[in-house]
Backbone as a chain_set.jsonl record, in Angstrom:
{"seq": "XXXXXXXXXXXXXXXXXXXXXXXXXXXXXXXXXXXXXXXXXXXXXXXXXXXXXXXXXXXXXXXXXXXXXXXXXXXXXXXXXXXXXXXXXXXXXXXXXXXXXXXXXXXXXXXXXXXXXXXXXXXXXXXXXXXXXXXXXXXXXXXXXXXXXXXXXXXXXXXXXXXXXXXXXXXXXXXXXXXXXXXXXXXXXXXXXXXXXXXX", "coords": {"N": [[0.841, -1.198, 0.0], [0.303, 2.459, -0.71], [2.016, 5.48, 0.403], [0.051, 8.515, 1.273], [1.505, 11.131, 2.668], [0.657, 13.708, 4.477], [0.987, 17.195, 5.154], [-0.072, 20.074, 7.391], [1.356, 23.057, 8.446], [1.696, 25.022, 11.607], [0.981, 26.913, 14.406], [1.002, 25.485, 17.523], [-1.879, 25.622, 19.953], [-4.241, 27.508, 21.383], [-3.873, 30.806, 21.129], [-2.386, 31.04, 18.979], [-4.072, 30.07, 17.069], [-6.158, 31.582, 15.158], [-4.201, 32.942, 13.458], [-2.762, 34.4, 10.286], [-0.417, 32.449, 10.166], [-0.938, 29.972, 10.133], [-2.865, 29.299, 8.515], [-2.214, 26.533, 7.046], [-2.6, 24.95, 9.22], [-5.57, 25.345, 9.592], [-6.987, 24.247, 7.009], [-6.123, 21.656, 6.7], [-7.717, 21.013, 9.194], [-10.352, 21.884, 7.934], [-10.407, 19.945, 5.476], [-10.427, 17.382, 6.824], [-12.494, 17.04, 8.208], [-14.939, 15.732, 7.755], [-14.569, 13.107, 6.782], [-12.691, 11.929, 8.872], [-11.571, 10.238, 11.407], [-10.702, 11.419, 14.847], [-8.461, 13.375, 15.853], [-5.192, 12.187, 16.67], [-2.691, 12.274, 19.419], [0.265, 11.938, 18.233], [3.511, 11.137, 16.996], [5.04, 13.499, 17.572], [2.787, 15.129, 16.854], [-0.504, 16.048, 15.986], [-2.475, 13.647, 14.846], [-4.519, 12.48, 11.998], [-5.574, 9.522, 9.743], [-6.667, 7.969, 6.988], [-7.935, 5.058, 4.511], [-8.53, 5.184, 1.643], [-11.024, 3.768, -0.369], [-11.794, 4.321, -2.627], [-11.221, 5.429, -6.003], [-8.484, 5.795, -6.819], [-5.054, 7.52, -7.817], [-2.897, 6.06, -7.92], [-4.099, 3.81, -8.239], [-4.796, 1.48, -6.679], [-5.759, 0.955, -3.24], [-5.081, 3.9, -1.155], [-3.448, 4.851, 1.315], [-3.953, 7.419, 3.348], [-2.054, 9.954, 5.499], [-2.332, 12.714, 7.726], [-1.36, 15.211, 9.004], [-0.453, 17.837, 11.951], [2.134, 19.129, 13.099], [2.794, 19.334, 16.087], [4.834, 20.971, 17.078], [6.053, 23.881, 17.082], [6.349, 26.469, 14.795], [9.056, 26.631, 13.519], [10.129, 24.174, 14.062], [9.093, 22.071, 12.498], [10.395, 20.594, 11.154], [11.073, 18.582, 12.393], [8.82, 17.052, 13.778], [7.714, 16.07, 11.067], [10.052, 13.984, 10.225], [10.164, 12.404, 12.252], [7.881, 11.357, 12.453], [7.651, 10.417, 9.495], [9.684, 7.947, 9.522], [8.065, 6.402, 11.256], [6.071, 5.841, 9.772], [7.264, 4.671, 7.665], [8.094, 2.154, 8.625], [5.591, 0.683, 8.496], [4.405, 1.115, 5.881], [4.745, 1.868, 2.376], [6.774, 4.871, 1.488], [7.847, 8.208, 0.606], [10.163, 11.215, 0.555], [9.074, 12.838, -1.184], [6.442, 12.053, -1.562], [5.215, 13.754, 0.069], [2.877, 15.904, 1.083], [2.559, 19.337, 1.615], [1.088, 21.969, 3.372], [0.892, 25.51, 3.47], [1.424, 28.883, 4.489], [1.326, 31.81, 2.282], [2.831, 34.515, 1.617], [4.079, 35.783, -0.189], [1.616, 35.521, -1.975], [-1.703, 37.053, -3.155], [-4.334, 37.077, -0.559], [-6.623, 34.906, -1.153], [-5.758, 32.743, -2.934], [-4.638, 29.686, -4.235], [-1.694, 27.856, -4.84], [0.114, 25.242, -6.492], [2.932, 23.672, -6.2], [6.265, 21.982, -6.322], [9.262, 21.291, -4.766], [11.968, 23.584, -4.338], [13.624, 26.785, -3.05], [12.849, 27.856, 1.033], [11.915, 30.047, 0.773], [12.178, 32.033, 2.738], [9.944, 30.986, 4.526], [9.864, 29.638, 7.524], [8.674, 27.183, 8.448], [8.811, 25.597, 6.239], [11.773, 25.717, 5.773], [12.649, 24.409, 8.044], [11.711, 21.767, 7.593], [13.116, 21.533, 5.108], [15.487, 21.049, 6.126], [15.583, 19.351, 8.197], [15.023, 16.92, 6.769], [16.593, 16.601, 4.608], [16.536, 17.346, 2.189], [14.771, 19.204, -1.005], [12.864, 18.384, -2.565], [9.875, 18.295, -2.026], [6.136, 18.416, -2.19], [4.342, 21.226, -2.075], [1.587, 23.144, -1.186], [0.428, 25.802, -1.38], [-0.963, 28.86, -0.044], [-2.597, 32.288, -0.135], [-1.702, 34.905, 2.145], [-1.43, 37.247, 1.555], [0.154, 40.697, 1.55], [0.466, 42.854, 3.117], [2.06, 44.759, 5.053], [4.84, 46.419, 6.078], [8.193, 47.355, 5.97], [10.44, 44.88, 7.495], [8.472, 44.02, 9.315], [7.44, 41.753, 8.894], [6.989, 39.238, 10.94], [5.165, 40.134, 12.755], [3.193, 40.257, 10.962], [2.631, 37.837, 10.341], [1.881, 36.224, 12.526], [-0.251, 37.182, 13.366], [-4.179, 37.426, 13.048], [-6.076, 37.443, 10.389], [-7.461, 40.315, 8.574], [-10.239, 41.985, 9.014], [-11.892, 42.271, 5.878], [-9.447, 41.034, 4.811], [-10.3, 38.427, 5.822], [-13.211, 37.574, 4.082], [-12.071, 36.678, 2.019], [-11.201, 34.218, 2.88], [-12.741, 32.01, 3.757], [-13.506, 31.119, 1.193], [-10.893, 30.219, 0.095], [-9.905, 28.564, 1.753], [-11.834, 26.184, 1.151], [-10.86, 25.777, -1.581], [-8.407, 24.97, -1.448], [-8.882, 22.496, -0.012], [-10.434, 21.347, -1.96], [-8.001, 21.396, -4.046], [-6.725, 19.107, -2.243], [-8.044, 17.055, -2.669], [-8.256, 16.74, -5.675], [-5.392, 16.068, -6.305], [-5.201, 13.564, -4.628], [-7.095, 12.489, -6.067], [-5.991, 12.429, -8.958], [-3.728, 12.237, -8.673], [-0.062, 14.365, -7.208], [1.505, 15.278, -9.78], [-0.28, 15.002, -12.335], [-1.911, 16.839, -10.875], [-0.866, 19.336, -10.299], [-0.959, 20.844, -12.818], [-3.787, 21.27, -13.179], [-4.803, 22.358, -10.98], [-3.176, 24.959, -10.937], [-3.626, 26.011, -13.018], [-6.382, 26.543, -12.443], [-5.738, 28.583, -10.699]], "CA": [[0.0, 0.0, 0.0], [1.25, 3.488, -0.625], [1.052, 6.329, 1.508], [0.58, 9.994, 1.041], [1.928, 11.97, 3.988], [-0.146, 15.604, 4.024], [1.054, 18.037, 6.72], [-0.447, 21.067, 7.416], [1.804, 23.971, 8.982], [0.964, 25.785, 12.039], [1.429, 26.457, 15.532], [-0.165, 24.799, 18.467], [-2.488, 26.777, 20.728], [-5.352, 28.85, 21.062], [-3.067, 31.71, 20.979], [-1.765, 31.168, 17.147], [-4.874, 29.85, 15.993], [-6.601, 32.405, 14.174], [-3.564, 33.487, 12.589], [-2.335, 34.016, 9.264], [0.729, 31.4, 9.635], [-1.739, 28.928, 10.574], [-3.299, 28.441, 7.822], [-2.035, 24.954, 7.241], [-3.598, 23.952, 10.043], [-7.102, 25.677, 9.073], [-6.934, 24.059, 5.642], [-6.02, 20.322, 7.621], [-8.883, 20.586, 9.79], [-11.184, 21.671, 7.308], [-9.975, 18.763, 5.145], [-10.624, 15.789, 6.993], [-13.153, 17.683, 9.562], [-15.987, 14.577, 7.718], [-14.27, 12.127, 5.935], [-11.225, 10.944, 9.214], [-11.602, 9.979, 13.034], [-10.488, 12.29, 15.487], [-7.183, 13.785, 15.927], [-4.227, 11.538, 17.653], [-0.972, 12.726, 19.191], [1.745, 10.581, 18.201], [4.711, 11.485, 16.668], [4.96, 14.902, 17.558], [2.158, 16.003, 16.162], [-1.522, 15.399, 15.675], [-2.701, 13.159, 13.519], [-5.38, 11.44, 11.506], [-5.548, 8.141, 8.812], [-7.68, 7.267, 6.644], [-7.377, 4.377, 3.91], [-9.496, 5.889, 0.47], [-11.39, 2.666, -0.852], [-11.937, 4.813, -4.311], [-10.308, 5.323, -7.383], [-6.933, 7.439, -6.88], [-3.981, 8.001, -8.795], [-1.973, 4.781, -7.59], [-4.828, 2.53, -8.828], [-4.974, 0.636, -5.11], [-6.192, 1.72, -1.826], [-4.395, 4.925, -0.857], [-3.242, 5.294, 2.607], [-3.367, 9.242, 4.207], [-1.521, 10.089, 7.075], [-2.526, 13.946, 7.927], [-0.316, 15.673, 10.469], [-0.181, 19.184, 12.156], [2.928, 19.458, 13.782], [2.988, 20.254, 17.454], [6.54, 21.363, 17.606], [5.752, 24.805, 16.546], [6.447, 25.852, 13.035], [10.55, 26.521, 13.242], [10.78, 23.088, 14.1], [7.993, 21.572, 11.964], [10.521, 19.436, 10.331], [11.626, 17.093, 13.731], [8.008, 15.89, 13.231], [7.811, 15.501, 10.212], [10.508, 13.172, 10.171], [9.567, 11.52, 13.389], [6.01, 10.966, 11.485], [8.207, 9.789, 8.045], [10.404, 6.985, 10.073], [7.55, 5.087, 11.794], [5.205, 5.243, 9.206], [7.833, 4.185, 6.652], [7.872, 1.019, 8.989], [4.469, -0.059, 7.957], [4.136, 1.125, 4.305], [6.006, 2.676, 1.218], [6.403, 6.898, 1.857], [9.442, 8.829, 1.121], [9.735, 12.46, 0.694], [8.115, 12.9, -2.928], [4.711, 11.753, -0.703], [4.781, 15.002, 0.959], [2.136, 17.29, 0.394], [2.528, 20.244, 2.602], [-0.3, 23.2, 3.269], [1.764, 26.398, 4.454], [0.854, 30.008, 4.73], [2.332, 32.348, 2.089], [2.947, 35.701, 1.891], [3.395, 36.973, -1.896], [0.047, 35.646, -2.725], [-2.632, 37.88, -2.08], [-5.504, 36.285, -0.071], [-7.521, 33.793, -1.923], [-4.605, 32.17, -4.244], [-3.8, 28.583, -4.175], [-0.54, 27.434, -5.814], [0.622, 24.024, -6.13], [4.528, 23.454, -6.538], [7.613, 20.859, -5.685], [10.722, 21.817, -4.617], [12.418, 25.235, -4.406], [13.523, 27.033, -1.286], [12.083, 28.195, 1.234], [11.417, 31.506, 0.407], [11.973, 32.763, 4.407], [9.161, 30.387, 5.64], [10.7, 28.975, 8.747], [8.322, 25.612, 8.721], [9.613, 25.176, 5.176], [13.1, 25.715, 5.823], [12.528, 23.397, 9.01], [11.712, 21.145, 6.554], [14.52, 20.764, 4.33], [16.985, 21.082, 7.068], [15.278, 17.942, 8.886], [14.677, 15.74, 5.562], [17.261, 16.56, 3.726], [15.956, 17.461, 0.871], [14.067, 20.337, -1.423], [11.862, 17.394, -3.037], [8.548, 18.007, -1.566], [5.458, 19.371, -2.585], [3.514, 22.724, -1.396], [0.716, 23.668, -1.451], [0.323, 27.5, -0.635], [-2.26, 29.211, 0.558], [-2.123, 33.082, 0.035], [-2.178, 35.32, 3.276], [-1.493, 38.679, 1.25], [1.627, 41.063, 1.99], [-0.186, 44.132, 3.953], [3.4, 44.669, 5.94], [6.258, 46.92, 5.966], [9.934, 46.811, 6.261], [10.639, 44.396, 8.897], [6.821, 43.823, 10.296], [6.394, 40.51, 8.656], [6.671, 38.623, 11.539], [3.903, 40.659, 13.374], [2.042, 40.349, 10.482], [2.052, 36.329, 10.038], [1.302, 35.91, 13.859], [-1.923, 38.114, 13.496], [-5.241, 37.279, 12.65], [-6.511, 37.839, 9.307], [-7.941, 41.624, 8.951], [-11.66, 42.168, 8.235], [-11.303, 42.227, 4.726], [-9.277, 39.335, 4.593], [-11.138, 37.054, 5.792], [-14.28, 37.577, 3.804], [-12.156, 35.924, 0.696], [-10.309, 33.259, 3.503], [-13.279, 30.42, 3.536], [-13.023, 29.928, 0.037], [-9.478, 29.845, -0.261], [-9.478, 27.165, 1.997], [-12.342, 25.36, 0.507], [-10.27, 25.863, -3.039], [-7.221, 23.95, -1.04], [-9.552, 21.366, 0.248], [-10.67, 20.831, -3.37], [-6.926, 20.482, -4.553], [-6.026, 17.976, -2.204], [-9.032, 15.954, -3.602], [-7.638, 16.721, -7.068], [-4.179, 15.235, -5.418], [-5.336, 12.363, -4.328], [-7.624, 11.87, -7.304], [-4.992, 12.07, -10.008], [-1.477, 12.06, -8.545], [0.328, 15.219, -7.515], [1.653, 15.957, -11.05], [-1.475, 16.177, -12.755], [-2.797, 17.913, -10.445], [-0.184, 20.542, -10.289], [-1.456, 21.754, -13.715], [-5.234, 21.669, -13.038], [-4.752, 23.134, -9.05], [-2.789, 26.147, -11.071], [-4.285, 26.713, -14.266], [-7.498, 27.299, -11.998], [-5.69, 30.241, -9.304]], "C": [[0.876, 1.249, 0.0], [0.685, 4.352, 0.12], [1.391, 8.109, 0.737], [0.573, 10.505, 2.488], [1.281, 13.842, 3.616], [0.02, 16.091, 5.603], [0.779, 19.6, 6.215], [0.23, 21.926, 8.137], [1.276, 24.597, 9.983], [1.517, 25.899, 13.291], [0.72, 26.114, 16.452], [-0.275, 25.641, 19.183], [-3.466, 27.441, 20.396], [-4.852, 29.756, 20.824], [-2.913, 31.857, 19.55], [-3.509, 30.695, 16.695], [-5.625, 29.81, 14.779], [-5.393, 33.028, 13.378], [-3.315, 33.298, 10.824], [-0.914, 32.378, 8.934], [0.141, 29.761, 10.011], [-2.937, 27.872, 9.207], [-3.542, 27.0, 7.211], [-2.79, 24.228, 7.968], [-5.241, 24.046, 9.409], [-7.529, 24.571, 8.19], [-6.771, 22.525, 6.615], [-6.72, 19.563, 8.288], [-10.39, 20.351, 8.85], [-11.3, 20.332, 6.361], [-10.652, 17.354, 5.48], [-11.681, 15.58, 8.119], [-14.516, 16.243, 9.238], [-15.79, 13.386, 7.599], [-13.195, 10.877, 7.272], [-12.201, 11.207, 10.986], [-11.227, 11.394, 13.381], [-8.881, 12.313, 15.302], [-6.554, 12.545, 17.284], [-2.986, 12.258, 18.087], [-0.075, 11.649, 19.502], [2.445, 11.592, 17.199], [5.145, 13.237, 15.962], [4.208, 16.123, 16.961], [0.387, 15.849, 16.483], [-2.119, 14.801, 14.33], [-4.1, 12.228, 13.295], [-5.364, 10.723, 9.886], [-6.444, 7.937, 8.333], [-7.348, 6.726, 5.407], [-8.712, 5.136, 2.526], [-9.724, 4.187, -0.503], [-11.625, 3.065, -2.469], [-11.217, 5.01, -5.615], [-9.356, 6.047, -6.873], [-6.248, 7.078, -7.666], [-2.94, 6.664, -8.509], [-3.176, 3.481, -7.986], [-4.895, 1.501, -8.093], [-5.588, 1.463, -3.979], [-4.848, 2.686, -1.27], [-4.305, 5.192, 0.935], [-2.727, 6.958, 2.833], [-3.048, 9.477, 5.266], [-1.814, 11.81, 6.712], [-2.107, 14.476, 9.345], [-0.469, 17.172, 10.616], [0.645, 19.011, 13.147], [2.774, 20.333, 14.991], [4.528, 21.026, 18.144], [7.14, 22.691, 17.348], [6.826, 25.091, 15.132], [8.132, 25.856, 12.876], [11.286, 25.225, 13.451], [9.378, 21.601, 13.537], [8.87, 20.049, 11.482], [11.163, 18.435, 11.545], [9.859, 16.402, 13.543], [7.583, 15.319, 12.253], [8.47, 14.299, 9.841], [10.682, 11.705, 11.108], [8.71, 10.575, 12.265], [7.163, 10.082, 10.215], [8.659, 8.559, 8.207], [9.606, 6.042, 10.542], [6.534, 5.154, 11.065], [6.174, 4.885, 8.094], [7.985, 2.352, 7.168], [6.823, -0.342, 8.811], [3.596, 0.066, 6.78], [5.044, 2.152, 3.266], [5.652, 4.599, 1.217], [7.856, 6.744, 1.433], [8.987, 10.195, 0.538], [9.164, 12.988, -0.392], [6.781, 12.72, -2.434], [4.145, 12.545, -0.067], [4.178, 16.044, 0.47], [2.252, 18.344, 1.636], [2.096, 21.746, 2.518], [0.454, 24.22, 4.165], [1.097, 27.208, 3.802], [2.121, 30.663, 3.076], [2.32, 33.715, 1.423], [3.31, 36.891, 0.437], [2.826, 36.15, -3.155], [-0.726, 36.228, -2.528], [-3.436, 36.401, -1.586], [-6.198, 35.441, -1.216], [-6.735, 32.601, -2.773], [-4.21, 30.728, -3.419], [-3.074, 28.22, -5.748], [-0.484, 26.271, -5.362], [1.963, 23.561, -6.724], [5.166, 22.468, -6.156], [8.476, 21.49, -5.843], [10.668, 22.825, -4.169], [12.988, 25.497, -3.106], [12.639, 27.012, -0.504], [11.543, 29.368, 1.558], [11.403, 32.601, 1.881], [10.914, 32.264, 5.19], [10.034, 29.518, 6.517], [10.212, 27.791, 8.65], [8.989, 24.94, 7.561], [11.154, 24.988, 5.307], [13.699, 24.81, 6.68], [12.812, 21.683, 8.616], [12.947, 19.863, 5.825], [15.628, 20.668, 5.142], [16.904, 19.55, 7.616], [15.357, 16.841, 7.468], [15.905, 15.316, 4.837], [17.135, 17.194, 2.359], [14.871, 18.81, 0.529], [12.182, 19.685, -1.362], [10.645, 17.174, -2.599], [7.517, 18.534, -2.206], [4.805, 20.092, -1.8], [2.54, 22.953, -1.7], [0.554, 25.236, -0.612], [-0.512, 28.56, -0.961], [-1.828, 31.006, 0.986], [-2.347, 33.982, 1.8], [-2.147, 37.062, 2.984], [-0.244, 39.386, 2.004], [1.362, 42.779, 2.214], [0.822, 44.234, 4.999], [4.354, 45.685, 5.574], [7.228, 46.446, 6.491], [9.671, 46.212, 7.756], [9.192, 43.764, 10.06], [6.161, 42.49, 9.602], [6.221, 39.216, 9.833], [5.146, 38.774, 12.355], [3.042, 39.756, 12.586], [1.518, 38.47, 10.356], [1.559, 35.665, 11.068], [0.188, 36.394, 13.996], [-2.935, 37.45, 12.901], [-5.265, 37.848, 11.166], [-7.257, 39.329, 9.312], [-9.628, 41.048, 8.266], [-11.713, 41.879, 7.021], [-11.134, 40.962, 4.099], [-10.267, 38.044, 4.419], [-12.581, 36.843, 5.252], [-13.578, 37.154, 2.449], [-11.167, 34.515, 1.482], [-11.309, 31.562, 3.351], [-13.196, 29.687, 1.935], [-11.758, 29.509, -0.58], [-9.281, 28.166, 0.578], [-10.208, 25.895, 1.595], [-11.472, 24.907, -0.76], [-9.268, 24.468, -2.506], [-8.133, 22.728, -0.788], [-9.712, 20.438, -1.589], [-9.456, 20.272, -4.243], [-6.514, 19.549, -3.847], [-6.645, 16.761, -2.314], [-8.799, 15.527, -4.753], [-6.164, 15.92, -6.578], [-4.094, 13.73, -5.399], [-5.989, 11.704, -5.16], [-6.539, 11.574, -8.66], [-3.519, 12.132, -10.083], [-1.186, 13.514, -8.512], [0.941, 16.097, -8.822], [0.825, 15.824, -12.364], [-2.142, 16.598, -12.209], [-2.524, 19.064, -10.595], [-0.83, 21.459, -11.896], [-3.061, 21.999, -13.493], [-5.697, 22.556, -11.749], [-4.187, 24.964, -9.839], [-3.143, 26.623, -12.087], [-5.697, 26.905, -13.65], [-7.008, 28.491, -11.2], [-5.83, 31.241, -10.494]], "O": [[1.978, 1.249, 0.55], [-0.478, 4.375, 0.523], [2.305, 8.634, 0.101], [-0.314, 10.262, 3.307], [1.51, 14.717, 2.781], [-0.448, 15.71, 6.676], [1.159, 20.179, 5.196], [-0.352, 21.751, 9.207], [0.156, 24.992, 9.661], [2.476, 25.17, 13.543], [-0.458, 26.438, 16.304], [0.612, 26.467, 19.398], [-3.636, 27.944, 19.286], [-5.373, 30.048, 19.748], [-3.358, 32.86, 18.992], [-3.955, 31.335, 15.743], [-5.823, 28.978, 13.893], [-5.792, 33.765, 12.476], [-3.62, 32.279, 10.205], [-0.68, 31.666, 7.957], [0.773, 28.709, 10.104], [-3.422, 26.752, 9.047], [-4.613, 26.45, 6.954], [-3.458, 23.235, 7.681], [-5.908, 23.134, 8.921], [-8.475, 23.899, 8.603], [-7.7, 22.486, 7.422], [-6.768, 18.334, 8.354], [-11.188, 19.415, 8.851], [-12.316, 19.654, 6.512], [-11.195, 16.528, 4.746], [-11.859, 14.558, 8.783], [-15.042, 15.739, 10.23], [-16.521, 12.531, 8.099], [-12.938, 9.692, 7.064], [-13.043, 11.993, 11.419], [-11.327, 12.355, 12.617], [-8.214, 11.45, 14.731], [-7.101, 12.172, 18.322], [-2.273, 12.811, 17.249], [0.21, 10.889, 20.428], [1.957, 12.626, 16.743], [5.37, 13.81, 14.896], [4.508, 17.285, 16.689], [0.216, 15.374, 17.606], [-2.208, 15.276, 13.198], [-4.62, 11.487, 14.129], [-5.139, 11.45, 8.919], [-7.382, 7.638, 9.073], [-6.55, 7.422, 4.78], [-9.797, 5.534, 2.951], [-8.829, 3.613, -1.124], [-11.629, 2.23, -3.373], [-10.475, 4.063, -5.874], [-9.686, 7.15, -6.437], [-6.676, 6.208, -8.424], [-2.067, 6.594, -9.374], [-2.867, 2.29, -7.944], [-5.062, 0.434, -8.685], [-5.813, 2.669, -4.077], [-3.757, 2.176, -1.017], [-5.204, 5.73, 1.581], [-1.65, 7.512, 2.61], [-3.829, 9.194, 6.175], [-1.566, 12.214, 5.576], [-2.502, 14.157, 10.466], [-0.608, 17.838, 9.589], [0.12, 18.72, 14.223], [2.663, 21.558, 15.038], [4.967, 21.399, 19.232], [8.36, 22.859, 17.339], [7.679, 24.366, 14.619], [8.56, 25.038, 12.062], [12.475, 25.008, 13.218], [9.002, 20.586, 14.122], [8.417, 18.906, 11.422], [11.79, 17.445, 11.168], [9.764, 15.234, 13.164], [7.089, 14.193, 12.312], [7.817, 13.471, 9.206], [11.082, 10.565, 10.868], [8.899, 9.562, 11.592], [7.252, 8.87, 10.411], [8.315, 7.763, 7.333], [9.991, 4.876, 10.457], [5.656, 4.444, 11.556], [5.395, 4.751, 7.151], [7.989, 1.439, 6.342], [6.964, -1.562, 8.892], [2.524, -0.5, 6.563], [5.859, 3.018, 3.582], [4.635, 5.261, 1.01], [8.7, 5.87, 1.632], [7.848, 10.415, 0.126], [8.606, 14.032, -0.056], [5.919, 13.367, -3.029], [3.003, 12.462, 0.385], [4.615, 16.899, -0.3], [1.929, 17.877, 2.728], [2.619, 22.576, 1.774], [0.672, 23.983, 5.353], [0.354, 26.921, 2.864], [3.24, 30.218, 2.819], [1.523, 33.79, 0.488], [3.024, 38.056, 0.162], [3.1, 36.023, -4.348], [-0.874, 36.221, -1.306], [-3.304, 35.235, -1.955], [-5.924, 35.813, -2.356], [-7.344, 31.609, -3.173], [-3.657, 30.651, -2.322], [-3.424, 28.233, -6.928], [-0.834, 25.964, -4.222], [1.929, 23.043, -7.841], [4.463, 21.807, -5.391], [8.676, 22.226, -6.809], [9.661, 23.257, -3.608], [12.923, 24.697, -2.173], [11.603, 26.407, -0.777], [10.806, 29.612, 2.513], [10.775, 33.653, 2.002], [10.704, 32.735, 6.308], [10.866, 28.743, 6.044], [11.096, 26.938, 8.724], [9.639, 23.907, 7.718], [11.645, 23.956, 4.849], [14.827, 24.354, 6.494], [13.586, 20.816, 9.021], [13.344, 18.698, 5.842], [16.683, 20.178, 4.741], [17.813, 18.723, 7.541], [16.038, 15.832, 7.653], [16.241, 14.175, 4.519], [18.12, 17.391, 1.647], [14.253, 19.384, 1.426], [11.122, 19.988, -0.813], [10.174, 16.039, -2.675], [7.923, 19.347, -3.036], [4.616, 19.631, -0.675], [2.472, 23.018, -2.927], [0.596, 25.493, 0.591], [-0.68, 29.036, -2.084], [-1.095, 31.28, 1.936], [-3.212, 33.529, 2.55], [-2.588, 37.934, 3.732], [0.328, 38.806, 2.927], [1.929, 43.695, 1.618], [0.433, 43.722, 6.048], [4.622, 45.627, 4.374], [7.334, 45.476, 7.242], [9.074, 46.667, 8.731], [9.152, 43.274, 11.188], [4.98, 42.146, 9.623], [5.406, 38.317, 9.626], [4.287, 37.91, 12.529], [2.36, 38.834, 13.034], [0.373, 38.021, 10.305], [0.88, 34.655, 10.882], [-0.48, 35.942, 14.926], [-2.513, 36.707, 12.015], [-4.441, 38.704, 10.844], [-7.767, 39.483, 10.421], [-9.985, 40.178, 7.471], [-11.482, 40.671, 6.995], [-11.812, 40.198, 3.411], [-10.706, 37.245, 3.592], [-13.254, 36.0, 5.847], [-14.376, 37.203, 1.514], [-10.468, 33.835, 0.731], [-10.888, 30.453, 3.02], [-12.984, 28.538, 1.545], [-11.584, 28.7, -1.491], [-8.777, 27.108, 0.2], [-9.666, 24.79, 1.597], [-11.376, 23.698, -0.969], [-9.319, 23.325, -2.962], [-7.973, 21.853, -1.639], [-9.261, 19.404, -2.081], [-9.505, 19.252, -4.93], [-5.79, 18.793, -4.494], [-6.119, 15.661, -2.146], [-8.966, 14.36, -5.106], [-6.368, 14.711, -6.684], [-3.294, 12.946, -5.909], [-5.787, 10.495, -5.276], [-6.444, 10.468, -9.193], [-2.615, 12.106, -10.919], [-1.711, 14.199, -9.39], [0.88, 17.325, -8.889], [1.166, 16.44, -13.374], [-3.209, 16.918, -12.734], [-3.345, 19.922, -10.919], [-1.076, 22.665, -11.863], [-3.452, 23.145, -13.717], [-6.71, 23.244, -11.623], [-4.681, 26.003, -9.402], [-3.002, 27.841, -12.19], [-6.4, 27.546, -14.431], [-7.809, 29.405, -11.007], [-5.862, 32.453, -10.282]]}, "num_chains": 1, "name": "protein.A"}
């Protein structure tokens, strides 16, 4: 059986919740809020499984592991790789399996992109990431949060809540993401990547 590994970015707490760098998580919960059990914490994170009895892109039953890292986001990638090591124990994953839902900052609001590789552009969970894995080789999914900031005030700004404004184009952005990681799992990350971005 193969697995796709989907982690959502974020930090733990009521505190971060509503924020912009949270999104990941948002997008994670909404996700699997009908379709998966409840949240577990194991391997540094929370997590939920569910096996997809339907058609997907591997032409077998698709195993999903869905994670939100509790290790807040500068050290996103120690669970990640936690999470990678003991589920590589009980089915085929390696880092090409990684879909990962992060916040990002020159998209405006509403914009989903879907990419592999690259840096990480000054996101810390990303950069967490490749430092822990090894590797660029993952895919992204990114979820705009808009770049309403001056010199030096982007930290403020990714710890803050969404403004008024904002968030009156934020539910369907994350519905949109929900919808690509349906497209994802329906036809394999690389055709999705053209149908996820020839719709933003």
């Amino acid at each position: 059986m193969k697995t796709l590994l989907i982690v959502g970015l974020g930090n733990p707490g009521e505190h971060y919740a509503q924020t912009r760098h949270n999104v990941g998580f948002m997008v994670a919960d909404a996700w699997t809020h009908r379709s998966m059990p409840s949240w577990h914490n194991m391997y540094k994170g929370l997590l939920r499984t569910v096996i997809c009895k339907e058609q997907s892109f591997m032409d077998k039953d698709t195993n999903i592991i869905v994670i939100k890292p509790q290790t807040y986001m500068n050290r996103s990638g120690d669970a990640v790789v936690h999470a990678l090591k003991n589920v590589k124990k009980k089915t085929n994953v390696n880092q090409t399996d990684i879909v990962v839902i992060v916040d990002e900052y020159n998209f405006p609001v509403g914009r989903v992109h879907f990419k592999k590789g690259g840096s990480s552009g000054g996101h810390n969970g990303i950069e967490s990431m490749i430092t822990s894995l090894g590797t660029e080789d993952f895919w992204r999914l990114r979820c705009g949060i808009g770049r309403e900031f001056g010199p030096g005030g982007l930290v403020d700004y990714v710890l803050s809540p969404f403004s008024a404004d904002q968030m009156l184009l934020v539910p369907a952005m994350i519905e949109k993401a929900c919808s690509s990681l349906n497209t994802i799992v329906d036809v394999g990350p690389e055709r999705a990547m053209n149908i996820i971005n020839s719709s933003s």
